[in-house]
BASE-86888 format. One record per residue (C-alpha): residue number from 1; x, y, z; residue in one letter. Coordinates in steps of 0.05 Angstrom, whole numbers, padded with zeros to 5 digits. Example, Ala and Ser with C-alpha at 12.3 -4.5 7.8 and 13.67 -1.06 7.14 Angstrom:
<pos=1 | u=00246 | v=-00090 | w=00156 | code=a>
<pos=2 | u=00273 | v=-00021 | w=00143 | code=s>
REM end
This chain:
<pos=1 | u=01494 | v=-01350 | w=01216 | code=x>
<pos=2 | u=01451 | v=-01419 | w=01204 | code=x>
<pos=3 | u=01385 | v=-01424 | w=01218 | code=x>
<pos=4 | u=01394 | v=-01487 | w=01261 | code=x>
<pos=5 | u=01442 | v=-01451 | w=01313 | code=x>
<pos=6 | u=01439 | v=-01502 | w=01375 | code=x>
<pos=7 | u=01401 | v=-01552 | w=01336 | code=x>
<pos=8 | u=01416 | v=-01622 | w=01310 | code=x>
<pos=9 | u=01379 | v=-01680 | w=01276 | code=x>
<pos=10 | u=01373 | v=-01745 | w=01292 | code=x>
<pos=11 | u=01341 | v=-01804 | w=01268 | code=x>
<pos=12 | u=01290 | v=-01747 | w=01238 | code=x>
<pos=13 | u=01284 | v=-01718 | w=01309 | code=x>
<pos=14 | u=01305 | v=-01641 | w=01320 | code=x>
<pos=15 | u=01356 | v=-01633 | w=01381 | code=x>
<pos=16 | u=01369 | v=-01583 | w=01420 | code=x>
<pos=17 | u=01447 | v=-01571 | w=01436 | code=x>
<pos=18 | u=01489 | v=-01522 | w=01470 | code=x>
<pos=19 | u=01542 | v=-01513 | w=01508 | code=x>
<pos=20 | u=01537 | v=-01475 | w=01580 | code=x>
<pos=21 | u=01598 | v=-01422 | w=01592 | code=x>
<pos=22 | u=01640 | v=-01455 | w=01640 | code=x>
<pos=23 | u=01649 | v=-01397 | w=01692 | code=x>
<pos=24 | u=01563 | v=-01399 | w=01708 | code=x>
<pos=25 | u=01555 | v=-01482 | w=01699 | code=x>
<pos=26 | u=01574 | v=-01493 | w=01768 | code=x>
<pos=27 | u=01513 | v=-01441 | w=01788 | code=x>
<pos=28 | u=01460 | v=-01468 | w=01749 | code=x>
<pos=29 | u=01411 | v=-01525 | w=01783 | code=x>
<pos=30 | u=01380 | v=-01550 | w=01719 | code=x>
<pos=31 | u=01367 | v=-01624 | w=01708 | code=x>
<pos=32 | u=01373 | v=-01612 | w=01629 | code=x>
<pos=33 | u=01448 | v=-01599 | w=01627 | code=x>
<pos=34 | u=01499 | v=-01662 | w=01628 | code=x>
<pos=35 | u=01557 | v=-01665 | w=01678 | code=x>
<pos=36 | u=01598 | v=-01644 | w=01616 | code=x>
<pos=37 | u=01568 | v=-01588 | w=01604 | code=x>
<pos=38 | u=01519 | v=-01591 | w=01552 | code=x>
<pos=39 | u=01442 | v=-01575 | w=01543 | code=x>
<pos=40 | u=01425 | v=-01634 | w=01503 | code=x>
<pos=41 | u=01343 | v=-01642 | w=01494 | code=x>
<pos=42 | u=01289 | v=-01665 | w=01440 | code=x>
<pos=43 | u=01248 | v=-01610 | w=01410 | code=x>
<pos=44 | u=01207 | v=-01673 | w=01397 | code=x>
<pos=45 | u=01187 | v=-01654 | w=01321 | code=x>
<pos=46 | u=01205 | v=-01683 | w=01247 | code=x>
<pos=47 | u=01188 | v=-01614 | w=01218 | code=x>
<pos=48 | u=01250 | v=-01570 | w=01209 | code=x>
<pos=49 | u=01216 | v=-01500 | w=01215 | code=x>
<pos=50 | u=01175 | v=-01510 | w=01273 | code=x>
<pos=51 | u=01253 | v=-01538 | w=01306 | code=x>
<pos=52 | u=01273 | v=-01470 | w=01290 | code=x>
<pos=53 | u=01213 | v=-01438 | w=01330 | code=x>
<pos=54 | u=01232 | v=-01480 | w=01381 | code=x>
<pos=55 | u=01303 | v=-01473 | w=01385 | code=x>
<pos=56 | u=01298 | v=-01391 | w=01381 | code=x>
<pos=57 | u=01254 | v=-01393 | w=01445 | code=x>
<pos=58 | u=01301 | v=-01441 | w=01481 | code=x>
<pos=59 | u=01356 | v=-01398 | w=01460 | code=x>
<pos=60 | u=01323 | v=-01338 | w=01491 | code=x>
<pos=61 | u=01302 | v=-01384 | w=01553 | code=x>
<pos=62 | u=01381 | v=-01405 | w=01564 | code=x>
<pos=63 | u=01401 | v=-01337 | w=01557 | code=x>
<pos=64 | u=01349 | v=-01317 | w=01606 | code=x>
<pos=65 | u=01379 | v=-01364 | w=01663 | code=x>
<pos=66 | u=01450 | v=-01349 | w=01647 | code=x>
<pos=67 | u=01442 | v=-01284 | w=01657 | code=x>
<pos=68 | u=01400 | v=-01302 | w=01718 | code=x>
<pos=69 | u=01466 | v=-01340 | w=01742 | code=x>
<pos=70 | u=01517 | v=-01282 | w=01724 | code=x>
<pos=71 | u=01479 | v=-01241 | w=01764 | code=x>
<pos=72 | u=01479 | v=-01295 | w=01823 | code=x>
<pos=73 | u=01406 | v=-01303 | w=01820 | code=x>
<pos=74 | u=01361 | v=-01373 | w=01816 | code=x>
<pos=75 | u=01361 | v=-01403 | w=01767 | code=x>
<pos=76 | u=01314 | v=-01464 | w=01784 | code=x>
<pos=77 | u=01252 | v=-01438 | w=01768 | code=x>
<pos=78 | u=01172 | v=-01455 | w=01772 | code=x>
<pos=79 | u=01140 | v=-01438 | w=01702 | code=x>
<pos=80 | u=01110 | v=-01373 | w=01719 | code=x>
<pos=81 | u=01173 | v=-01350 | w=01750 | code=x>
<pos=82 | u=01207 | v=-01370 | w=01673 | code=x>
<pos=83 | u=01163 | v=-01336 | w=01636 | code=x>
<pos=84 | u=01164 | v=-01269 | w=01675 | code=x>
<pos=85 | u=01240 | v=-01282 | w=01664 | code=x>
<pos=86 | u=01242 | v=-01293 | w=01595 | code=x>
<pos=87 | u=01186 | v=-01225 | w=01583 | code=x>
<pos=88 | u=01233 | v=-01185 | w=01628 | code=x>
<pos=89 | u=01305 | v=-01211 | w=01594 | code=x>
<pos=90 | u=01265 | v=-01194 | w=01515 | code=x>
<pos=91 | u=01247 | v=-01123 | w=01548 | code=x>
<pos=92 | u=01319 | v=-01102 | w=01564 | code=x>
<pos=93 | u=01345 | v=-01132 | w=01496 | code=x>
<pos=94 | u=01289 | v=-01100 | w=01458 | code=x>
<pos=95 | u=01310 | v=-01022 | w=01498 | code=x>
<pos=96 | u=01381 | v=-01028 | w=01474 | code=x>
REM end
């Protein structure tokens, strides 16, 4: 798999870019995601590996509130109630 899952440069800018599952976008309230679909936002750095630090923890955020919205929970969170989230979603990945 490629290091820069997700991620896409631009004018020397890192991206973030990912597509949300159809059968949850309708259930998730987040400003980030375009009518279309898509989770489209700057990691706002020039340097490649610190993209990739990035990109892993919004990978693991995104996969956080998906699951959030599969299991017909909110998803529009306050910061503390994302990072709980996130620490909770890495504990059950890291038991199986």
């Amino acid at each position: 798999m490629s290091k820069t899952n997700h991620l896409n440069q631009r004018k020397g800018v890192w991206y973030y870019n990912r597509r949300v599952p159809k059968h949850i976008l309708p259930l998730i309230n987040d400003g980030r995601i375009s009518k279309a679909g898509f989770i489209r936002y700057s990691l706002e750095t020039k340097n490649k590996e610190e993209a990739i630090k990035r990109g892993n923890l919004a990978d693991v955020e995104w996969d956080a509130l998906f699951e959030q919205a599969e299991l017909g929970k909110p998803t529009a969170l306050n910061h503390s109630q994302a990072v709980r989230l996130i620490q909770a979603y890495v504990d059950r990945k890291n038991k199986a």
